[in-house]
C-alpha positions as CSV (number, residue, x, y, z in Angstrom):
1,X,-8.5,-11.9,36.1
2,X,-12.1,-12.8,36.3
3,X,-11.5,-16.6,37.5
4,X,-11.0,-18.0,40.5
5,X,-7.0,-19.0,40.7
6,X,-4.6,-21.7,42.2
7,X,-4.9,-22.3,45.9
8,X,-1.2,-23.1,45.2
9,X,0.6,-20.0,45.9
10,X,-0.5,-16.1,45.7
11,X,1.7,-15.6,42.4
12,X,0.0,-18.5,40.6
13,X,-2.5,-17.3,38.3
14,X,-3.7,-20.5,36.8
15,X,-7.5,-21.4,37.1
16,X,-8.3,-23.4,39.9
17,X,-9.4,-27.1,39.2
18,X,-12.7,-29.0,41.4
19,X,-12.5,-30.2,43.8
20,X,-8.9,-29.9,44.4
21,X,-8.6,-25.9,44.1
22,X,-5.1,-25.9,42.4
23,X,-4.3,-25.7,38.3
24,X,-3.3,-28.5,36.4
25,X,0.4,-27.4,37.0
26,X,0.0,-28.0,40.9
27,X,-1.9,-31.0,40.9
28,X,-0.1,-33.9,42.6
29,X,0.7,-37.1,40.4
30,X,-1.5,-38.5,41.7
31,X,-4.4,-36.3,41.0
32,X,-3.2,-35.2,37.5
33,X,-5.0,-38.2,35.7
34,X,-8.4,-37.7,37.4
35,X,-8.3,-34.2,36.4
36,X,-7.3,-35.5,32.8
37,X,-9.9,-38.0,33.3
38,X,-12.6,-35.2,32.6
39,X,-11.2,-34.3,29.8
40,X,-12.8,-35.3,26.5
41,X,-12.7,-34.8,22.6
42,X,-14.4,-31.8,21.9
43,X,-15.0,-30.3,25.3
44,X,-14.0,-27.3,26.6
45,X,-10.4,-26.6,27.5
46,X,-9.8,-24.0,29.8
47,X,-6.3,-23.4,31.5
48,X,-6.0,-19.8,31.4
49,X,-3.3,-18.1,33.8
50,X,-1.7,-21.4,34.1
51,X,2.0,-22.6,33.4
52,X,2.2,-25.5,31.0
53,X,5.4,-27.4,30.2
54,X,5.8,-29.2,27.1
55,X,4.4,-32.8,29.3
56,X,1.9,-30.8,30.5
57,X,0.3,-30.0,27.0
58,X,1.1,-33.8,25.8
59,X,-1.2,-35.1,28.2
60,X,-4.0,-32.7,28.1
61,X,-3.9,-33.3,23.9
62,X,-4.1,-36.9,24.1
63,X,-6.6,-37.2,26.9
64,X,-8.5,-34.9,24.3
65,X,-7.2,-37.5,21.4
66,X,-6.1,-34.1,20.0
67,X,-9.9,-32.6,19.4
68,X,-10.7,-29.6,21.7
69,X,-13.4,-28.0,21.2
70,X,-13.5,-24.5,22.5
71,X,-10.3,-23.3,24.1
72,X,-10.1,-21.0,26.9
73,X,-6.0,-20.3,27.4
74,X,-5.0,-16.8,28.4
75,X,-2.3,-15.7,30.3
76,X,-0.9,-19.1,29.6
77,X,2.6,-19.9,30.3
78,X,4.3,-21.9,27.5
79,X,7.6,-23.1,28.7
80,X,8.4,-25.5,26.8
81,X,8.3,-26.3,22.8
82,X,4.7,-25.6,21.8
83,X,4.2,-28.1,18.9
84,X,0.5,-28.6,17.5
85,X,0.7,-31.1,14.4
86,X,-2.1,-32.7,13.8
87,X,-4.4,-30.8,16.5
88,X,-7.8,-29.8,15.7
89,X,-9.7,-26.8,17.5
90,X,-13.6,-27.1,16.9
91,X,-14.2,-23.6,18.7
92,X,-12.8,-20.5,19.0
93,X,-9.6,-20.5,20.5
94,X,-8.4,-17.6,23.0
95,X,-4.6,-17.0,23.6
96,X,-5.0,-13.5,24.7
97,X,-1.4,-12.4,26.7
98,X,-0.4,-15.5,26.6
99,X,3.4,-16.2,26.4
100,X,5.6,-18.8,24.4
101,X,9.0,-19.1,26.4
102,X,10.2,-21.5,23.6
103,X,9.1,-22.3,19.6
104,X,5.7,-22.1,19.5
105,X,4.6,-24.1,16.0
106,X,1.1,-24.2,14.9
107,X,2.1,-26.6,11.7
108,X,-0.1,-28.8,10.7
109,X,-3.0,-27.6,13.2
110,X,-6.6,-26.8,12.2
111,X,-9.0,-24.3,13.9
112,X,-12.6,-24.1,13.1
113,X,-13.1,-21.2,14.4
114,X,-11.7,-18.1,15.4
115,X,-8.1,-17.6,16.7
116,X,-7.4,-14.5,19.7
117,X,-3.8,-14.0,20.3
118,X,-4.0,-10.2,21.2
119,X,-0.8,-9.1,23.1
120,X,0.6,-12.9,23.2
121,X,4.6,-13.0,23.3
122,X,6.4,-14.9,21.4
123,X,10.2,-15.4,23.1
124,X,11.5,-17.8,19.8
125,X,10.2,-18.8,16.8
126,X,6.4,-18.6,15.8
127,X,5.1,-21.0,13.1
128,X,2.1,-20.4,11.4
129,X,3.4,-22.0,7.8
130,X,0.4,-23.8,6.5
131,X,-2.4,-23.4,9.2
132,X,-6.0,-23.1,7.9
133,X,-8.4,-21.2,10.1
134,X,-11.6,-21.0,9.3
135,X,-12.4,-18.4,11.4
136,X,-10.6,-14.5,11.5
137,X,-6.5,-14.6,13.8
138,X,-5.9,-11.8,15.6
139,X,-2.5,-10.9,16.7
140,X,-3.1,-7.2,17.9
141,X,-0.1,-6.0,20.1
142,X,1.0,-9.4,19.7
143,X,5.3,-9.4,20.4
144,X,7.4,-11.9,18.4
145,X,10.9,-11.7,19.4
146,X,12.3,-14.0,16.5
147,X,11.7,-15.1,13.1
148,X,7.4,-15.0,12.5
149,X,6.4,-17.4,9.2
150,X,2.9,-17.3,8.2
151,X,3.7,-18.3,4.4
152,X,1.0,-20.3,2.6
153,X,-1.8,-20.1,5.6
154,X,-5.2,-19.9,5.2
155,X,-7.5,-17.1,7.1
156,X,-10.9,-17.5,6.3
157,X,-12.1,-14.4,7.8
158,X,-8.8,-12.2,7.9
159,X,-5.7,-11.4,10.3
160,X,-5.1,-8.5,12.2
161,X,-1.9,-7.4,13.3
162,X,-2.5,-4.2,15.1
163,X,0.4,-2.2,16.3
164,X,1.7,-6.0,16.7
165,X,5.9,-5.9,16.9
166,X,7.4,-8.3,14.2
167,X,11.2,-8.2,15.2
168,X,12.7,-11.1,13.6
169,X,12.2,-12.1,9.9
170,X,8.7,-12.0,8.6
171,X,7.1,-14.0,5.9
172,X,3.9,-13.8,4.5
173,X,4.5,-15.8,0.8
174,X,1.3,-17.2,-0.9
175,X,-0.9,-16.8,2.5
176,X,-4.7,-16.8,1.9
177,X,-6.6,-13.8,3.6
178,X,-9.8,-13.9,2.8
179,X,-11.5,-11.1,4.6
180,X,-8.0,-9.0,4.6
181,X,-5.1,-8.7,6.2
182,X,-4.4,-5.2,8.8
183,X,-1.2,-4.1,10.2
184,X,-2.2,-0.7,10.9
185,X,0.5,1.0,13.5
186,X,2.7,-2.3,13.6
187,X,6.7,-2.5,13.3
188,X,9.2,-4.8,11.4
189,X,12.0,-5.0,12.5
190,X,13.6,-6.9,10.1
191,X,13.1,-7.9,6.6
192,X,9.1,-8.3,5.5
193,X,8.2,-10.6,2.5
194,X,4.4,-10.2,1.9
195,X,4.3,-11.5,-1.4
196,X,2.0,-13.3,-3.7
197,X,-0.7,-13.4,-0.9
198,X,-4.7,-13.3,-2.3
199,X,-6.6,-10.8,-0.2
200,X,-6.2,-7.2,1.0
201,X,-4.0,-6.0,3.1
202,X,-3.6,-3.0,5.2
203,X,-0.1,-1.3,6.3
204,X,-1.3,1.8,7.6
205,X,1.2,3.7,9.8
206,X,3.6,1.3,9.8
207,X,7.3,1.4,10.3
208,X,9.8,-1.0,8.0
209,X,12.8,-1.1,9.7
210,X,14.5,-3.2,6.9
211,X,13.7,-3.7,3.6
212,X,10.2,-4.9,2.6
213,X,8.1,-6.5,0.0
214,X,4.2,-6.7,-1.0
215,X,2.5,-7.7,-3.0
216,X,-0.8,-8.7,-3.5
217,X,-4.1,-9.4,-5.6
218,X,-6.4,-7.7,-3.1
219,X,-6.4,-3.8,-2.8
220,X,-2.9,-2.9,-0.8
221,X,-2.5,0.4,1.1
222,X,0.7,1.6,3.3
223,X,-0.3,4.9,3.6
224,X,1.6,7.1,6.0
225,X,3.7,3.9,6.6
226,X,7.6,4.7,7.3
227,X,10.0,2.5,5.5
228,X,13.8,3.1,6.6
229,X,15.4,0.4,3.5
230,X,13.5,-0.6,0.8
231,X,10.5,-0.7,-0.4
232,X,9.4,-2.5,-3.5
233,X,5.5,-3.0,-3.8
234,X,4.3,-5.2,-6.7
235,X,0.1,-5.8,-7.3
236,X,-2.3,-7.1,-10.3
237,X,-5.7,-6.0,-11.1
238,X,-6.3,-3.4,-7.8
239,X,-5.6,-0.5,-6.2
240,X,-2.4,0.8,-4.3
241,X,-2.7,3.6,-1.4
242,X,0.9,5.4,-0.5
243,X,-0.5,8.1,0.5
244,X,1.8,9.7,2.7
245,X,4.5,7.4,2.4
246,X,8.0,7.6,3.8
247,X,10.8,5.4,2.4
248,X,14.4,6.1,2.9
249,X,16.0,3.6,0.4
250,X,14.8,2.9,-3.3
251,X,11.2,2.5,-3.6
252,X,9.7,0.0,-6.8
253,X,6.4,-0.1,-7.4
254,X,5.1,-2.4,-10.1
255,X,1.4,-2.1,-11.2
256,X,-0.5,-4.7,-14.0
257,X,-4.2,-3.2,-14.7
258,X,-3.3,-1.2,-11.3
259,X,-4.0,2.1,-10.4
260,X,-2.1,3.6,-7.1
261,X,-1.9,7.4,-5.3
262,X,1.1,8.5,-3.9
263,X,-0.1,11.8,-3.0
264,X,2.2,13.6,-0.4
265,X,5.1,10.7,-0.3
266,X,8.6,11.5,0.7
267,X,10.7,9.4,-1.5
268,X,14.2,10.1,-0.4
269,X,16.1,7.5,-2.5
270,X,15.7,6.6,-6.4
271,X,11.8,5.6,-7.4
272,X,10.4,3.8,-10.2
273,X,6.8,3.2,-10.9
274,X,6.1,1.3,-14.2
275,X,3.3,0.2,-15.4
276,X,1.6,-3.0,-17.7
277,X,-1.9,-3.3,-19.1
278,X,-4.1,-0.5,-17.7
279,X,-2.4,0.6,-15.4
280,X,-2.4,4.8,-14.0
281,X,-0.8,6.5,-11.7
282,X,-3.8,9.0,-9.9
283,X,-1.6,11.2,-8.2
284,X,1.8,13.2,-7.2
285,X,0.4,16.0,-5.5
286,X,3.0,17.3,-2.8
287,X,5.1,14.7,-3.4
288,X,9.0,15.4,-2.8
289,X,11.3,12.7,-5.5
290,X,14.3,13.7,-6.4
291,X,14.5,10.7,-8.2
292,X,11.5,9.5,-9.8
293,X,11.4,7.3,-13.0
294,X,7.6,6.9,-14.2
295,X,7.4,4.4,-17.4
296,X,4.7,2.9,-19.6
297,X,1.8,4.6,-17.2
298,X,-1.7,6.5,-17.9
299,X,-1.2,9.7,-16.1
300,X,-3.9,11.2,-18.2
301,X,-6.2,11.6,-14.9
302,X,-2.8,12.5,-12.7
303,X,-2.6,15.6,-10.6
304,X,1.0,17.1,-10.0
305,X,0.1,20.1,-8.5
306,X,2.6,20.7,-5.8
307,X,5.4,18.4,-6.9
308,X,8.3,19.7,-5.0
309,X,11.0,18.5,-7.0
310,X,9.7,18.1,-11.1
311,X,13.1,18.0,-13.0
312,X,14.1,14.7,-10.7
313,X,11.1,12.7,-13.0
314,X,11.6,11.2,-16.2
315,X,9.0,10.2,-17.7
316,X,8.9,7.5,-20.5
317,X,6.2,5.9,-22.7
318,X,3.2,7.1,-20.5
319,X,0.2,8.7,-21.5
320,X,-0.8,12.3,-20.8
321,X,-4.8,14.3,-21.2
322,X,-4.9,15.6,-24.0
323,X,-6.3,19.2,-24.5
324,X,-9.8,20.5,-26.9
325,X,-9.0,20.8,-30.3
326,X,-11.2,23.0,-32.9
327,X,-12.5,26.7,-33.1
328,X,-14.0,28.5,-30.2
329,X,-15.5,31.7,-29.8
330,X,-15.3,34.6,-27.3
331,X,-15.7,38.3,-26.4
332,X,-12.0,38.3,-26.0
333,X,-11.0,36.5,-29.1
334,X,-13.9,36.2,-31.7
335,X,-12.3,33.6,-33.2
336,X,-9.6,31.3,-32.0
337,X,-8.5,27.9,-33.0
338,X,-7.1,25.4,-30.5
339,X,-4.9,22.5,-31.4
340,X,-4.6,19.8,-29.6
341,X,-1.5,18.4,-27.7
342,X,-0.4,16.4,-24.4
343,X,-1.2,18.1,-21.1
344,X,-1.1,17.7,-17.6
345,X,-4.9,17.1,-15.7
346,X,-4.2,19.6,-13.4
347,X,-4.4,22.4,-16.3
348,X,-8.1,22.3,-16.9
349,X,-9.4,20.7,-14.0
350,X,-10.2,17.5,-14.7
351,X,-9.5,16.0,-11.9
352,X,-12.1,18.1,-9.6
353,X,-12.3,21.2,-8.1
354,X,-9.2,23.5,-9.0
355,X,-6.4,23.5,-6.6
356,X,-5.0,26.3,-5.3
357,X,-1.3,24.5,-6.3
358,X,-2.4,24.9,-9.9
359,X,-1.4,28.2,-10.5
360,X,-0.1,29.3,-14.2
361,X,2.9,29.9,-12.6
362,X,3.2,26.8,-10.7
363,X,2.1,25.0,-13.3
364,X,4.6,26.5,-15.9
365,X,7.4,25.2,-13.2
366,X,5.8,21.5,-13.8
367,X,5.7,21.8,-17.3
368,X,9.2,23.0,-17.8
369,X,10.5,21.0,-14.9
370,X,8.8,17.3,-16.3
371,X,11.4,15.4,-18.8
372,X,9.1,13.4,-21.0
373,X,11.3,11.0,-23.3
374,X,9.4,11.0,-26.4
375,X,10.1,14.5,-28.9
376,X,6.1,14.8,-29.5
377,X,5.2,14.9,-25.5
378,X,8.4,17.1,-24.8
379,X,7.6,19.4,-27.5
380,X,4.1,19.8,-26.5
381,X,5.4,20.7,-22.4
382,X,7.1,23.6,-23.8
383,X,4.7,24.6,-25.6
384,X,2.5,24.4,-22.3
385,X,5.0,25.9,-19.9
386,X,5.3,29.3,-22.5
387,X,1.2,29.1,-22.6
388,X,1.1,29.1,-18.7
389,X,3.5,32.0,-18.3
390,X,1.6,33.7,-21.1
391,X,-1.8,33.0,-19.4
392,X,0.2,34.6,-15.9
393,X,0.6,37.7,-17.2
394,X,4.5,37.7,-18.2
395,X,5.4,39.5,-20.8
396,X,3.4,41.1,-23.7
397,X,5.7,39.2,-26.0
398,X,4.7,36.1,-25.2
399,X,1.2,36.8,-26.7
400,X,2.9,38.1,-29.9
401,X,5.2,34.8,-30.0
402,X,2.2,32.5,-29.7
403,X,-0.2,34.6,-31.9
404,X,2.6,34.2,-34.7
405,X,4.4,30.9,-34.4
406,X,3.6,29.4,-31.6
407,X,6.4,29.8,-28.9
408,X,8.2,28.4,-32.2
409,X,7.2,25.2,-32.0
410,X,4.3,25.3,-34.0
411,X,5.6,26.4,-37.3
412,X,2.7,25.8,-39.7
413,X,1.1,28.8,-37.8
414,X,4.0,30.9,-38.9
415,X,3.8,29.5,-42.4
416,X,-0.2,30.2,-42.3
417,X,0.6,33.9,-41.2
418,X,2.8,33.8,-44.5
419,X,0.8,32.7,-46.8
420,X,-2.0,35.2,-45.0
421,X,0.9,37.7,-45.7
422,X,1.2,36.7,-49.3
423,X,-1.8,36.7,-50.3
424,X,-3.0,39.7,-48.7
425,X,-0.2,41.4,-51.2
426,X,-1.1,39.6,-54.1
427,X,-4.6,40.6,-53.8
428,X,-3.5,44.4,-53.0
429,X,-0.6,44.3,-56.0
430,X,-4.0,43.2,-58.5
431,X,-6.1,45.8,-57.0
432,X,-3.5,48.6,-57.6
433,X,-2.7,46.7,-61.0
434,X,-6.7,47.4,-62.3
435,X,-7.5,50.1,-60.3
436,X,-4.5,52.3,-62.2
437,X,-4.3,50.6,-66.1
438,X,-1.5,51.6,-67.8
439,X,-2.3,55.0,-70.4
């Protein structure tokens, strides 16, 4: 502690008052009110390490007419109901370690500036419904033991909520974050609503205990977060990181002109990811879903290169790349005609530098594995998974089947080869027919 504390006791920590040397919590009755006396609107208010009852604070908020200025209270002992309504801050306020033996309720307070409440305990209920804060709140390590409401609050310059412990219910609804939200490393221990909030947010690391929900207009990331219930993640008009992802129940994520990764998730129970507007999915490399639903999505820039489990996806009204079409030349083939059809990114590259998961023969697993709904997409997988096998080495036959017909799926080659056929023996019947006239 770096001030000088209450001539009180040994164990008091509170800061000592002048002339007197003992807190505001040891000061006799009768020296309380000159102490108060110094007191004014705007002035600093500093009674950090000290023990404050629910009187205690009365008093020091009215002889302040409920305007301090810059507030100085770690270590502080709340132990009564901490109730601000109607309080205005107009500096930065420091609650660092402090500790709220009953409700602490910031309704209806303002703070100019910013708000410190690193590793600050919370014993009951925490209120922060409704504050504005001009300034940025940070809750870093921060312990609330109960129910934690922050729904419709205003940051001005963000919250952080650092490896901060939420274990009673948590709600976020229609909060205001402007410079972001972060709750990298933190833990919720029961259920999380984070919905309809305006600004980023960060979940990195984090662990859900029970089910959670986000949502957001600002870009959202839980990547490498662990969520034991479920998850359900719903954004508009940004980007979604699940990265690394671990969810245990059923995971729904809904994207509107969205694009999110879920590159290396573990999605243990059913998935659905569907998509409105422009929405795309960027990618499911690595990831393990037995039970994955993708619908109305662009996966046209999507790499699946490693996709552990590819006959648990369905995959319904999305859209695919699309391979060259036209006549190409080689040393190989002199002349080759491609047609075009639906295919996965990671088949030519697109999406970078090839991966060493892109093999023909891996890829042939995704292509046979995938279970497009639409007849045209389907169709044109098959085709795909023969090609990759084909282009692996397997099976001389496979060259012949796709010189002919096309793996049989492409039938106007096989009726070209006919009419090739046909008219190759018409010409050769007329030749024999003039080259031999009848004597």
């Amino acid at each position: 502690m770096d001030w000088v504390t209450c001539a009180y006791s040994a164990a008091c920590t509170g800061i000592a008052s002048r002339p007197s040397g003992f807190c505001l919590a040891h000061l006799s009755p009768e020296q309380l009110p000159e102490a108060l006396d110094h007191l004014a609107p705007g002035r600093l208010l500093d009674l950090r390490g000290t023990t404050v009852s629910s009187d205690l604070l009365s008093r020091v908020l009215q002889a302040m007419d409920g305007k301090p200025g810059r507030a100085r209270l770690d270590r502080v002992r709340f132990t009564g109901d901490v109730r601000l309504s109607g309080v205005t801050f107009a500096g930065d306020v420091s609650l660092d370690d402090a500790r709220f033996d009953r409700l602490a309720s910031f309704f209806g307070a303002r703070f100019e500036g910013n708000v410190s409440l690193a590793g600050a305990r919370f014993v009951r209920e925490l209120s922060l419904h409704g504050v504005t804060v001009r300034g940025h709140v940070s809750l870093d390590r921060a312990v609330m033991s109960r129910d934690a409401l922050f729904s419709q609050a205003v940051f001005g310059h963000g919250l952080s909520c650092e490896r901060a412990r939420f274990d009673g219910y948590a709600t976020f609804d229609g909060a205001r974050i402007g410079d972001g939200a972060a709750f990298r490393g933190a833990r919720f221990g029961r259920t999380l609503s984070f919905r309809k909030v305006t600004g980023h947010a960060g979940f990195e690391a984090a662990h859900f205990v029970a089910d959670a929900y986000l949502s957001a207009t600002g870009r959202l990331s839980a990547a490498r977060a662990r969520a034991d219930g479920l998850l359900d993640v719903a954004v508009a008009r940004c980007g979604v990181d699940l990265r690394g992802v671990e969810v245990a129940g059923t995971t729904t994520l809904r994207l509107t002109d969205s694009q999110a990764d879920l590159e290396g998730a573990v999605l243990r129970g059913p998935a659905t990811v569907s998509g409105r507007g422009a929405s795309a999915l960027t990618s499911l490399r690595r990831v393990e879903a037995a039970n994955l639903t993708l619908h109305g999505l662009d996966l046209s820039t999507c790499r699946f290169a490693g996709l552990v489990h590819p006959s648990g996806v369905r995959v319904k009204d999305c859209t695919f790349a699309l391979t060259p079409r036209g006549v190409r030349m080689s040393l190989r083939w002199p002349l080759r005609w491609f047609s075009r059809r639906s295919a996965l990114a990671d088949e030519y590259g697109w999406t970078g530098p090839g991966d060493p998961a892109a093999t023909p023969d891996r890829l042939a697993t995704l292509y046979a594995g995938l279970r497009p709904s639409d007849r045209a997409t389907s169709a044109d997988f098959a085709i795909a998974a023969m090609e990759m096998r084909r282009r692996a080495g397997h099976r001389w036959w496979l060259t012949l089947c796709w010189l002919l017909f096309g793996y049989g799926l492409r039938m106007n080659r096989a009726a070209s080869w006919f009419a090739a056929l046909a008219a190759v023996s018409a010409a050769a019947m007329l030749w024999t027919a003039t080259s031999h006239p009848d004597r």
